[in-house]
C-alpha positions, 0 to 999 in steps of 0.5 A: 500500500506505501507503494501505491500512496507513492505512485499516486504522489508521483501521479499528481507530480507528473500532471502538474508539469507544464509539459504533460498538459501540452498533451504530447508523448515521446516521439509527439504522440497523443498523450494517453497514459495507463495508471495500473494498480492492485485491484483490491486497492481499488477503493484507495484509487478512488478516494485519491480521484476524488480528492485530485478532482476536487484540488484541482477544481478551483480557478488557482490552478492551470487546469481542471481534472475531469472525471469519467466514470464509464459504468456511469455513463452506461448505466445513464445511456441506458436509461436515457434510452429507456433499455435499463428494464430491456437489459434486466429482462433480457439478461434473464432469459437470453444470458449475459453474453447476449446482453453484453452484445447489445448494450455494445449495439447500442452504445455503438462500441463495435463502431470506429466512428463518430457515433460511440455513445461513450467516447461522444460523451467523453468528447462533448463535455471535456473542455480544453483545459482538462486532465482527463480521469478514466475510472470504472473499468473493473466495473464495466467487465466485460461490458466494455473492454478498456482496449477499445476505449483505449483504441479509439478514443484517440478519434474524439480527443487528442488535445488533453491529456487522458489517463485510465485508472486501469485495476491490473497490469499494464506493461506497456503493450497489454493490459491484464484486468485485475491482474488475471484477465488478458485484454487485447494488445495495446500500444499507444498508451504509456505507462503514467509512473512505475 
């Protein structure tokens, strides 16, 4: 646990830097970074967003943090939609994996486009200034896999730094969910702090 509460020390360091809001990698590429950490920690992960989110939020500082939690945002689409009671319904008589595809449908993650529910959301209320926060990706298993958002967020925001908080292990090239669970290959992200 000291080593996570460093981490995170470091994580806030490293956003405070001029040159990490400038939004650019390495060789210039589009600043994404994977911030991994024990699952079982998950609860501490949360409670450190918050109070960056909340420290941030004043007019003393350069930039905002803006959170995004994606269980929320589907759970929200889904009962914009009015598909809350749908999903319920047909979870129980046709399984999680077939509820899995549709709620993908009709968030439209199968999509390399415009029309992703959750990357449009993202997209729409990040202002210019901001150090996007990703959180919730243990939640939305496997609903959403955290390499899609990954692969295609880049399409909606290219301008602001984003980290995911990613419950696992991100070696710079895969990412394992919870330590255990191997998600596609993933290469444009870089790995926050060690």
């Amino acid at each position: 646990m000291i080593e996570l509460e460093n981490r995170l020390n470091k994580l806030e360091e490293k956003i405070k830097q001029p040159n990490f809001k400038k939004n650019k990698g390495l060789g210039n590429e589009v600043g994404y970074y994977v911030f991994d950490y024990p699952a079982e920690y998950e609860l501490l992960v949360r409670e450190r967003i918050e109070y960056l989110a909340s420290k941030y939020e004043n007019e003393n500082h350069d930039f905002r943090i803006v959170v995004y939690d994606l269980y929320d945002i589907i759970i929200d689409n889904l009962i914009r939609e009015g598909f809350l009671e749908i999903c319920m319904d047909f979870e129980k008589s046709k399984g999680f994996s077939e509820i899995t595809k549709a709620v993908n449908e009709m968030l439209r993650m199968e999509e390399d486009n415009q029309s992703n529910e959750i990357l449009a959301h993202i997209k729409n209320n990040t202002p210019s200034n901001s150090v996007v926060f990703l959180k919730g990706v243990g939640k939305c298993f496997p609903m959403l896999r955290s390499h899609k958002i990954l692969n295609n967020l880049h399409q909606f925001i290219d301008d602001v730094p984003v980290i995911m908080f990613f419950p696992g292990k991100y070696d710079g090239q895969s990412l394992m969910l919870f330590s255990e669970i191997k998600d596609d290959n993933y290469y444009r992200a870089f790995k926050l702090v060690d």
